[in-house]
C-alpha positions as CSV (number, residue, x, y, z in Angstrom):
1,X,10.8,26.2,-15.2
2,X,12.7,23.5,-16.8
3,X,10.8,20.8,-18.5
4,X,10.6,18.0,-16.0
5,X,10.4,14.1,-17.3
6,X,7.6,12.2,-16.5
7,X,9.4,9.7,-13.9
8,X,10.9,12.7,-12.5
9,X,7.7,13.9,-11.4
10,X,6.1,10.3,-10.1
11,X,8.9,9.8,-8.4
12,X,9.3,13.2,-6.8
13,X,5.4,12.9,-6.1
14,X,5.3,9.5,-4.7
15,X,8.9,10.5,-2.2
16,X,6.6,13.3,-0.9
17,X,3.5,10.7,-0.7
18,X,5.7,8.3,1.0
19,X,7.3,10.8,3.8
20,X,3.5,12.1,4.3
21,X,2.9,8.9,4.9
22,X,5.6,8.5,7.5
23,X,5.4,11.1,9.3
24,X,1.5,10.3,10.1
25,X,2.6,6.9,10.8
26,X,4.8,7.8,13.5
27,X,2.1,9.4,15.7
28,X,0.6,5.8,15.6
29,X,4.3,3.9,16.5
30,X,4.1,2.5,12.9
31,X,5.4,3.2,9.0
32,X,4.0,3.4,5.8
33,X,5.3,0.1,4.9
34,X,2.9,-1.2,8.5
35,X,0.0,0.8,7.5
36,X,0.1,-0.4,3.2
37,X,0.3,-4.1,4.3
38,X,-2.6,-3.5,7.3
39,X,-4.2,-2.3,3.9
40,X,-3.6,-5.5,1.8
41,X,-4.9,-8.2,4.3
42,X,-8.2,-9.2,3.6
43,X,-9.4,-8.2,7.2
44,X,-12.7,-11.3,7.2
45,X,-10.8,-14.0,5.4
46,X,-6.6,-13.5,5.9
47,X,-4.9,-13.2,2.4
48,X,-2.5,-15.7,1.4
49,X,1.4,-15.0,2.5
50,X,2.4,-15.6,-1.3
51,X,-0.4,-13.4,-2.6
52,X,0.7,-10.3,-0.9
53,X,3.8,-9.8,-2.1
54,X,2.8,-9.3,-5.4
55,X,-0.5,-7.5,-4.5
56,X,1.6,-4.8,-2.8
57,X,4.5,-4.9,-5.5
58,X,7.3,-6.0,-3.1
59,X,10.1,-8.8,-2.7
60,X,9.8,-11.5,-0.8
61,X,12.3,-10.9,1.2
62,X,11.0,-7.1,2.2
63,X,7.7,-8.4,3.0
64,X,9.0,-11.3,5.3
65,X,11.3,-8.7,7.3
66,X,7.8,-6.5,7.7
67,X,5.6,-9.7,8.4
68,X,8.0,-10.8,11.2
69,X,7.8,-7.3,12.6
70,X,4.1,-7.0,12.6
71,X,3.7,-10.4,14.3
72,X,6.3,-9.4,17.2
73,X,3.8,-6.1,17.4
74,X,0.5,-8.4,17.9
75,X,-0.5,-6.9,14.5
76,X,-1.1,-9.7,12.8
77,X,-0.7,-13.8,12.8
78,X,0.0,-16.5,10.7
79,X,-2.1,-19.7,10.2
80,X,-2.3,-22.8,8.1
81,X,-3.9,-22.4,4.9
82,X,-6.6,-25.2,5.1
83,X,-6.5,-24.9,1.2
84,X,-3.2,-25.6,0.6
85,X,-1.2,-27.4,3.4
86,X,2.6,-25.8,2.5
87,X,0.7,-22.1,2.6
88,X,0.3,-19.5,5.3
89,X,-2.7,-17.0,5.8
90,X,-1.8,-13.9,7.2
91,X,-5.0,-12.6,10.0
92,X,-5.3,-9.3,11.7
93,X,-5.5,-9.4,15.0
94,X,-7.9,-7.1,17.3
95,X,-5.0,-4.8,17.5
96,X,-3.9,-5.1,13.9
97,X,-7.7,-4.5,12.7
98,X,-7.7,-0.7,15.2
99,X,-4.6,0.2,13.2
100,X,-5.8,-1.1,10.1
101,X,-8.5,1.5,10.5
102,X,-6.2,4.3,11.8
103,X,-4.1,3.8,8.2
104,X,-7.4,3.9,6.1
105,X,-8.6,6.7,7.7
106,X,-5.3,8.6,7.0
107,X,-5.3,7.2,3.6
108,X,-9.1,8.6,3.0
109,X,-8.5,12.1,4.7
110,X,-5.3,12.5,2.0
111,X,-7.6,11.0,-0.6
112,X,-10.4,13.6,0.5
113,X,-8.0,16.7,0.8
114,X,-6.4,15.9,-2.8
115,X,-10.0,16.1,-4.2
116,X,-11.0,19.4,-2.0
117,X,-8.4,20.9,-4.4
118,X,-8.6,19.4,-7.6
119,X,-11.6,19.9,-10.0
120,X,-13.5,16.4,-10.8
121,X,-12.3,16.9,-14.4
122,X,-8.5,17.1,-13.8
123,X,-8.8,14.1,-11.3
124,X,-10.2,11.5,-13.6
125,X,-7.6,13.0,-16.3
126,X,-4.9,11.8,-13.8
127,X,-6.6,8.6,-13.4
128,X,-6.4,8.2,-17.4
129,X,-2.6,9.0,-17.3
130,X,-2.1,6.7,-14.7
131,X,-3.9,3.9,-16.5
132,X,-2.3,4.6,-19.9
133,X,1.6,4.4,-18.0
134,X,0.4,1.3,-16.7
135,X,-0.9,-0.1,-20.1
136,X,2.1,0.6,-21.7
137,X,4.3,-0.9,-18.9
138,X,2.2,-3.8,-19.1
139,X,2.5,-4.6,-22.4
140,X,6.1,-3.1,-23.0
141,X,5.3,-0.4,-25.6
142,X,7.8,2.2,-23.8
143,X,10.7,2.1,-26.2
């Protein structure tokens, strides 16, 4: 086998995650996109419009074209943040709380079938990987 890069192999892994994702999604009229930002509201208190996009690592702009699309699907609704009078909260509704769950409970049988096949040891190794990559994203120590 050719040696693979590192970034080869996240993003082959993550295109695979991601069309996994999909295809479960669409038995629920949804996508992944749907499902991760079900995931990221705070389903007691809202989360703040401004606060997701970064908490989910996406533009603006992508996040707005989603939002829009989840409010048109009852999924979710926007209200004035009592905090902060130019901000917007983003609820779940009733509806957007049952498909919050149908996405976590996807998300926890993939999570539970990954560790069905991978020893305890190798698991947390990838979790130290992981958390290296991201420490030396973080504080640019990649060239």
């Amino acid at each position: 086998m050719k040696d693979i890069t590192i970034d080869y192999a996240l993003r082959a892994t993550w295109q695979a995650v991601a069309r996994m994702y999909n295809e479960e999604a669409k038995k629920f009229d949804s996508t992944m996109a749907i499902g991760f930002t079900l995931l990221s509201v705070d389903p007691k208190t809202g989360t703040p419009s401004t606060a997701l996009g970064p908490k989910m690592g996406m533009e603006a702009t992508s996040l707005s074209r989603i939002l829009k699309r989840m409010e048109e699907q009852g999924l979710i609704e926007r209200k004035p943040n009592p905090k902060d009078g130019r901000g917007v909260l983003i609820y779940l509704t009733e509806f957007g709380l049952e498909k919050r769950n149908d996405s976590k409970n996807v998300v926890l049988r993939f999570d539970e079938s990954v560790k069905n096949n991978i020893s305890e040891e190798k698991i947390n190794s990838f979790f130290e990987v992981m958390e290296t990559i991201n420490e030396l994203i973080t504080e640019k120590k990649y060239l």
